[in-house]
C-alpha positions as protocol buffer text, in pm:
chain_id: "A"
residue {
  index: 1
  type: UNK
  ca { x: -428 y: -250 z: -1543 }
}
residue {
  index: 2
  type: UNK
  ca { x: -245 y: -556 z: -1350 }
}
residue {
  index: 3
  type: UNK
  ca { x: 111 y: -565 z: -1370 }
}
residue {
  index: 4
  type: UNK
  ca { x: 205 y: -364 z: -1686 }
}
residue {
  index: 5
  type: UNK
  ca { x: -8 y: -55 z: -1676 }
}
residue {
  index: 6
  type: UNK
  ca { x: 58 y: 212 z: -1447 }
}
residue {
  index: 7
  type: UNK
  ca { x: -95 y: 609 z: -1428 }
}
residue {
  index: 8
  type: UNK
  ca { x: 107 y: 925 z: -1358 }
}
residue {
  index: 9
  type: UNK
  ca { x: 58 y: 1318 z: -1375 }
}
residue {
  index: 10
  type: UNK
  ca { x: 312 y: 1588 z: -1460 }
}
residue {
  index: 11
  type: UNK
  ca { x: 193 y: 1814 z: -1176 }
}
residue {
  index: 12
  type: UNK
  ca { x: 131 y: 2247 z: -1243 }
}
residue {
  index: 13
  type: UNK
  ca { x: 488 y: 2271 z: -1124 }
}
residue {
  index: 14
  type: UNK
  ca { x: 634 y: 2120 z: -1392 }
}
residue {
  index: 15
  type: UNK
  ca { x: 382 y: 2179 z: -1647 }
}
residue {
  index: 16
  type: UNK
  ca { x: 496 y: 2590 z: -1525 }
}
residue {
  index: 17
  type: UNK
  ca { x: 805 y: 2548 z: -1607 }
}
residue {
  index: 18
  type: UNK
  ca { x: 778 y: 2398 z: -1942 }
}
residue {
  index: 19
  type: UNK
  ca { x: 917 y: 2028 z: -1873 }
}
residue {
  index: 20
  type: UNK
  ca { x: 690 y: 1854 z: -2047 }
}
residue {
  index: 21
  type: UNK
  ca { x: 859 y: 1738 z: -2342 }
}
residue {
  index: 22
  type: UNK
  ca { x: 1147 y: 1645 z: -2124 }
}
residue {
  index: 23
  type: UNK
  ca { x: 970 y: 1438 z: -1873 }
}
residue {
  index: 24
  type: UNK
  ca { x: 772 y: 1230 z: -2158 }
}
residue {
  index: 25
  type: UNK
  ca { x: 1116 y: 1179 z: -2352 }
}
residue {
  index: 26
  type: UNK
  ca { x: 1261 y: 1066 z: -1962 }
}
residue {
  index: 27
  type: UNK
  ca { x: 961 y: 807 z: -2001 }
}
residue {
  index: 28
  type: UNK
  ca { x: 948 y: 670 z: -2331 }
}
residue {
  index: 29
  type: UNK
  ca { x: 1375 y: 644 z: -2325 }
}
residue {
  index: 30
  type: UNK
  ca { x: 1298 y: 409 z: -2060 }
}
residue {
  index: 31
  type: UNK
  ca { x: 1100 y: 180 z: -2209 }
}
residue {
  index: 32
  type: UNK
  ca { x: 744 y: 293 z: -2157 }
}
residue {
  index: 33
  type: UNK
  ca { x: 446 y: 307 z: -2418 }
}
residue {
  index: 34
  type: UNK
  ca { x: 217 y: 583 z: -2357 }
}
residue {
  index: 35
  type: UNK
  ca { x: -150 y: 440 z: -2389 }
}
residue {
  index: 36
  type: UNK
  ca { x: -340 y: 715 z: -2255 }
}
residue {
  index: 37
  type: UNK
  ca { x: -307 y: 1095 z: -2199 }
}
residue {
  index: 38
  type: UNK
  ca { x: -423 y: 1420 z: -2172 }
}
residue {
  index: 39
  type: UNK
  ca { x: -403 y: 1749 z: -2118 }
}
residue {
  index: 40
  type: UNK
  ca { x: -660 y: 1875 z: -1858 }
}
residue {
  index: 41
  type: UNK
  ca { x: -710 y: 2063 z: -1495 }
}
residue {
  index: 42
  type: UNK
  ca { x: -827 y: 1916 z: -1218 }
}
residue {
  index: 43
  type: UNK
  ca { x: -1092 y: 2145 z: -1074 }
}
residue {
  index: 44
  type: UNK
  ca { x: -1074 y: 2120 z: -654 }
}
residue {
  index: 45
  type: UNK
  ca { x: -1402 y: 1836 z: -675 }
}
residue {
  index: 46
  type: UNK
  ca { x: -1133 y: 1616 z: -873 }
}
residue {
  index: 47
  type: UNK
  ca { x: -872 y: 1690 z: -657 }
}
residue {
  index: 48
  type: UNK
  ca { x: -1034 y: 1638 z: -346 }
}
residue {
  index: 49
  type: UNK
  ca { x: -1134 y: 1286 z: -495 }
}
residue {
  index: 50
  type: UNK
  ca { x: -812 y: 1167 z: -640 }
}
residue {
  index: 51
  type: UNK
  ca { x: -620 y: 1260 z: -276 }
}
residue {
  index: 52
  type: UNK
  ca { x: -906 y: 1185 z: -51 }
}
residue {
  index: 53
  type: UNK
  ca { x: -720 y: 951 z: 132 }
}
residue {
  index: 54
  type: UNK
  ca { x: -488 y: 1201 z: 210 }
}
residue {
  index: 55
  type: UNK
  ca { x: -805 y: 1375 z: 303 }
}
residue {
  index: 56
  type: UNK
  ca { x: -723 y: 1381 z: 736 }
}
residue {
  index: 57
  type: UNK
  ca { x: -345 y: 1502 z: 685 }
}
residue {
  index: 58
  type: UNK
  ca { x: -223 y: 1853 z: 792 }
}
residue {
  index: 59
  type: UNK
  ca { x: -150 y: 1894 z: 419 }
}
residue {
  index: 60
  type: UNK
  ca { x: -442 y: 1807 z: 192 }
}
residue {
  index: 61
  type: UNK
  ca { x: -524 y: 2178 z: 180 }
}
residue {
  index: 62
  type: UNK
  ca { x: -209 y: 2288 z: 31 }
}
residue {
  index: 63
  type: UNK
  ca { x: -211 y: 1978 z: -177 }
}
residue {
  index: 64
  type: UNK
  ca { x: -563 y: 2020 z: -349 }
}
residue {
  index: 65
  type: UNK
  ca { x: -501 y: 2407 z: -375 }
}
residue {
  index: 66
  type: UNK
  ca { x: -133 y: 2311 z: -590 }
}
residue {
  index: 67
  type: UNK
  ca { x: -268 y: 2035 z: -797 }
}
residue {
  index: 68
  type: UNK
  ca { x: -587 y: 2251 z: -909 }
}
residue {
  index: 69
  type: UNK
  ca { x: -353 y: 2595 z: -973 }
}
residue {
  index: 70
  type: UNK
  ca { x: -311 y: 2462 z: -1336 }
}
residue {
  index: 71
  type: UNK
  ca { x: -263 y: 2196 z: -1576 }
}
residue {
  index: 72
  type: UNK
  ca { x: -175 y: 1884 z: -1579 }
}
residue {
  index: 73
  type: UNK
  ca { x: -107 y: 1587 z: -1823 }
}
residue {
  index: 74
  type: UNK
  ca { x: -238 y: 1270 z: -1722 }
}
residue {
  index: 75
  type: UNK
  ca { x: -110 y: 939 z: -1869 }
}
residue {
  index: 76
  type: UNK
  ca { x: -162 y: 582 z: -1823 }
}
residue {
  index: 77
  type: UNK
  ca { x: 165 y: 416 z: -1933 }
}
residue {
  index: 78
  type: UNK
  ca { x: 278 y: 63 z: -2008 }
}
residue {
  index: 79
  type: UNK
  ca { x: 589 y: -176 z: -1982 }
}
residue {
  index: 80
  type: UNK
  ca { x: 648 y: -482 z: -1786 }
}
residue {
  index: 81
  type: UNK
  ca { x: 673 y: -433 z: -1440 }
}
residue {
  index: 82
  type: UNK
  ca { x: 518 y: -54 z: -1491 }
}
residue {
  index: 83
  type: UNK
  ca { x: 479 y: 31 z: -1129 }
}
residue {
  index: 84
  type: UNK
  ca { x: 804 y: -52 z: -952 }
}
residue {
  index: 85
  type: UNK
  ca { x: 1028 y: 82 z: -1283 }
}
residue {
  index: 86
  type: UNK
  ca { x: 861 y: 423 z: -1304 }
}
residue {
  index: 87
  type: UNK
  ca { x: 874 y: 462 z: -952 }
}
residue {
  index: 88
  type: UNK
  ca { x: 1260 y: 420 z: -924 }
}
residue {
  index: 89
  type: UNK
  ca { x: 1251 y: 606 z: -1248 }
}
residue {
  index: 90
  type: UNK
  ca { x: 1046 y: 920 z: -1084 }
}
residue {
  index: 91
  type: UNK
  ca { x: 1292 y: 877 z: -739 }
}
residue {
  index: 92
  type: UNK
  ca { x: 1182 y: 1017 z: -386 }
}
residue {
  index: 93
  type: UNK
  ca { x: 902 y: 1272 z: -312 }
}
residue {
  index: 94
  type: UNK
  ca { x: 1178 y: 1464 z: -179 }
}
residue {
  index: 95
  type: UNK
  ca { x: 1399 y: 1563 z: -500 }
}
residue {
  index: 96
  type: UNK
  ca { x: 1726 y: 1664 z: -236 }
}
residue {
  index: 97
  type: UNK
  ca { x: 1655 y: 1252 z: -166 }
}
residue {
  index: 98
  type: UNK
  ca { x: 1648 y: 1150 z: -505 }
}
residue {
  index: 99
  type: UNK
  ca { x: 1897 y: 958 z: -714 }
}
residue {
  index: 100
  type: UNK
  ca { x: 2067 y: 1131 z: -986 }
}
residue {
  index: 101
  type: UNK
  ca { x: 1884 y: 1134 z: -1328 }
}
residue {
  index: 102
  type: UNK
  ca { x: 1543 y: 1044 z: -1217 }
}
residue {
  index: 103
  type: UNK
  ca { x: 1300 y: 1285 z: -1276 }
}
residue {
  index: 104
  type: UNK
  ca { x: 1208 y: 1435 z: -964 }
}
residue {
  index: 105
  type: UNK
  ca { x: 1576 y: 1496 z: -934 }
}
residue {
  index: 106
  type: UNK
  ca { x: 1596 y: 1668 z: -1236 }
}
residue {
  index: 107
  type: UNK
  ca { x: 1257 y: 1892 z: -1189 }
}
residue {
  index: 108
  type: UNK
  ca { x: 1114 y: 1865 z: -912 }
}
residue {
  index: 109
  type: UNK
  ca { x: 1196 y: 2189 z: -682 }
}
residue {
  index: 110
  type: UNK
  ca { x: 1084 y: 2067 z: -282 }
}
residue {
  index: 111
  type: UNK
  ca { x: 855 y: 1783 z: -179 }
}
residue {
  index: 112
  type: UNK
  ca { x: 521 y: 1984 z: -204 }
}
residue {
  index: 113
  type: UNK
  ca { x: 578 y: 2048 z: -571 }
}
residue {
  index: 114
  type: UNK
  ca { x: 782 y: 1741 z: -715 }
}
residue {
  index: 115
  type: UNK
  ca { x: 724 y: 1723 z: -1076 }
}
residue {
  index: 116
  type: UNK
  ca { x: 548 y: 1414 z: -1102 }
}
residue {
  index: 117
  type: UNK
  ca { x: 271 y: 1154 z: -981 }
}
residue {
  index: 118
  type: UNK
  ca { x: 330 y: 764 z: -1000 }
}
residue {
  index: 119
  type: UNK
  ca { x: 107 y: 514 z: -897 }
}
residue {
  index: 120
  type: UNK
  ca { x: 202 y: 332 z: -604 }
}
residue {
  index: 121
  type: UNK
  ca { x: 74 y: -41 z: -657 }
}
residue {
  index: 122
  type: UNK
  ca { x: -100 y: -185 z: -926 }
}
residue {
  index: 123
  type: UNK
  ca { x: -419 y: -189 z: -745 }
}
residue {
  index: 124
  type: UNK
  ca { x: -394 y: 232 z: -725 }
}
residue {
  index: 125
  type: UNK
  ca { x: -304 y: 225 z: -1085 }
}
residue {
  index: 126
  type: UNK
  ca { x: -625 y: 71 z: -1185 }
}
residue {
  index: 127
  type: UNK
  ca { x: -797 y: 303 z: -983 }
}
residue {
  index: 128
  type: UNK
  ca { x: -657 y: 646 z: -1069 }
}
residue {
  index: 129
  type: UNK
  ca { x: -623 y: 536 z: -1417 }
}
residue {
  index: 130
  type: UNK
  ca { x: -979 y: 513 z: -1437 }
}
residue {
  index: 131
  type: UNK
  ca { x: -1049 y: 852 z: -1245 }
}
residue {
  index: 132
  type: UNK
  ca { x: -913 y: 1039 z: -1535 }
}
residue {
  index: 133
  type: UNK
  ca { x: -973 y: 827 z: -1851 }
}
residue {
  index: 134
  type: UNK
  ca { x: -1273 y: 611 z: -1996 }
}
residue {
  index: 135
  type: UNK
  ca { x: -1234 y: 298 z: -2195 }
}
residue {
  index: 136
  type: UNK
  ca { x: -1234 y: 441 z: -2512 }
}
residue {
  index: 137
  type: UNK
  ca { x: -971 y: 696 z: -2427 }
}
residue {
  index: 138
  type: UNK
  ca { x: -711 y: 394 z: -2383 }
}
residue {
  index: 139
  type: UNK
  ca { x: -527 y: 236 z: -2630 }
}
């Protein structure tokens, strides 16, 4: 997954309040192929795993306990450049930071629960990409 590939998840927040459709139709407008994706829960194991190296901050507790509260949809998407475009197209952590028509603007509701997960290099792509998906589960 070098270059092209990247991974995201619609977080419980937005999976709550029914965005789903809307995010996936944010990325495949912009130029994204879906390759991979589910719908599935992360039980607090997987949680713990995926964030560990958020593992030592004041707010990995909160952060497993939100990402494990309910479903998510995990997708490994591709387009040239994957990383760096969906991560302008997902904008800051903080949606009040975020630039007008990217998704965490549009449904994200404070930086604990912002809508959406993007890998942030294509190394971490690789990697989180194969946390959640075997070989045969990618097209």
């Amino acid at each position: 997954m070098t270059g092209n590939r990247t991974f995201t998840m619609i977080k419980p927040d937005a999976v709550e309040n029914g965005h789903i459709g809307a995010i996936l139709e944010k990325i495949t407008a912009a130029g994204f192929k879906i390759v991979a994706m589910k719908y599935t829960q992360l039980s607090r194991r997987d949680a713990e795993t995926f964030y560990a190296i958020h593992k030592e901050r004041p707010f990995f507790g909160e952060l497993v306990e939100f990402m494990t509260r309910g479903p998510i949809v995990a997708a490994i998407l591709e387009k040239d450049n994957a990383v760096e475009d969906f991560r302008a197209l997902i904008g800051a952590t903080n949606p009040e930071q975020a630039a007008e028509g990217t998704i965490r603007k549009l449904y994200a509701t404070s930086v604990a629960e912002n809508a959406v997960h993007g890998a942030d290099s294509d190394e971490n792509a690789a990697i989180e990409g194969a946390f959640h998906f075997s070989g045969r589960e990618i097209f």
